[in-house]
C-alpha positions in Angstrom: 99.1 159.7 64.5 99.7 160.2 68.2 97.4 157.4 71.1 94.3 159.4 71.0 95.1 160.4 74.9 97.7 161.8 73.9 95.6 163.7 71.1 93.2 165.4 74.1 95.6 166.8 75.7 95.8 170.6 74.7 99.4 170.9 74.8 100.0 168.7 72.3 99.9 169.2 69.3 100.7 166.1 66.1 102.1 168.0 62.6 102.3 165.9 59.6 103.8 166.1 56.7 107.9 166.5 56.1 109.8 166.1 59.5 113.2 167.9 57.8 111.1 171.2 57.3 108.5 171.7 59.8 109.5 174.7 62.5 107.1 175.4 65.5 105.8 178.3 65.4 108.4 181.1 66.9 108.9 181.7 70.4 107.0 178.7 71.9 107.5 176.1 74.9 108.2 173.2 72.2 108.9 169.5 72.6 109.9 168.0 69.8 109.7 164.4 69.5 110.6 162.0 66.6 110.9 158.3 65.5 111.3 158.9 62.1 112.6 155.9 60.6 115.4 157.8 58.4 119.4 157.4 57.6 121.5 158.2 60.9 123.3 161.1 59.2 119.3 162.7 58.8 119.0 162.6 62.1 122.1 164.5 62.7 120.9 167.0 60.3 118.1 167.4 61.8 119.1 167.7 65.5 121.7 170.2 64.1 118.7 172.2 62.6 116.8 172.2 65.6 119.5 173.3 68.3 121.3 175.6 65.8 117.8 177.9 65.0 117.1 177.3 69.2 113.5 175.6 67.9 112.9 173.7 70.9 113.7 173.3 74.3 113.6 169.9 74.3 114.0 166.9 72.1 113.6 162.8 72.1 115.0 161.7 68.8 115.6 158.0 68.0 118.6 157.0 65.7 117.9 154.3 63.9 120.4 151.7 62.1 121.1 149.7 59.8 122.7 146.0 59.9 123.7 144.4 63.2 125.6 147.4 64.6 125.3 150.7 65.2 127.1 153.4 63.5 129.1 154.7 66.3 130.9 157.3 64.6 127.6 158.8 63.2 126.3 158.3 66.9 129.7 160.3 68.0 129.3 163.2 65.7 125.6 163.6 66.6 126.6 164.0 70.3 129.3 166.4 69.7 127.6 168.2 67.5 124.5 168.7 69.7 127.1 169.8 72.6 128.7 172.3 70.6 125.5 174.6 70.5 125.8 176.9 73.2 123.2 175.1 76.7 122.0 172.3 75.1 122.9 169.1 77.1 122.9 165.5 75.6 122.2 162.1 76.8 121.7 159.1 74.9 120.3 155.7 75.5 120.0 152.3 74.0 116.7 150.6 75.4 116.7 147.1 75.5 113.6 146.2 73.1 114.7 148.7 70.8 117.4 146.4 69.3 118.8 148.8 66.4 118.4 152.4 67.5 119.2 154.5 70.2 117.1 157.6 71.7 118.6 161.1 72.0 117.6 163.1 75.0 118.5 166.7 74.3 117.7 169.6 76.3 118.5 173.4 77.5 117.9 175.1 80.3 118.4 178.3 79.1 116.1 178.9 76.1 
């Protein structure tokens, strides 16, 4: 569940249940935001689901891995991929206390 401030706030919304089939309800202002603690290839999938069927305008995703490094290729493909859908932009960051994952920032403008 979300910090019950968070929870007040009328423009956000917290859906449970399966993160790889839940879709926002068509034509709205969505944010999606995830820390779903999955496989890195799942979190491709899922970015690819969200930019490819336009469900959001924008996303912060965290890719999550195992062992002491990173997956870079995984990492690679999941940039590139999100880039290849026509406006979406991608940044992604590795935050200091969050040892083994990185957060996606993805975003269009023209949605």
């Amino acid at each position: 569940a979300l910090d019950p401030v968070l929870m007040r706030d009328d423009r956000v919304s917290f859906a449970a249940g399966d993160a790889f089939a839940f879709e926002p309800p068509p034509n709205s202002d969505t944010w999606m935001i995830s820390d779903i603690i999955c496989y890195p290839e799942r979190t491709t999938e899922l970015l690819s689901k969200w930019c490819g069927k336009r469900l959001a305008r924008v996303m912060i995703v965290t890719m999550k891995f195992q062992g002491n490094e990173p997956d870079f290729g995984e990492l690679h493909r999941a940039m590139k991929l999100v880039k290849e859908y026509p406006g979406y932009k991608c940044r992604v960051k590795h935050f200091f206390n969050n040892k083994n994952e990185v957060t996606f920032m993805v975003w269009s403008d023209d949605r």
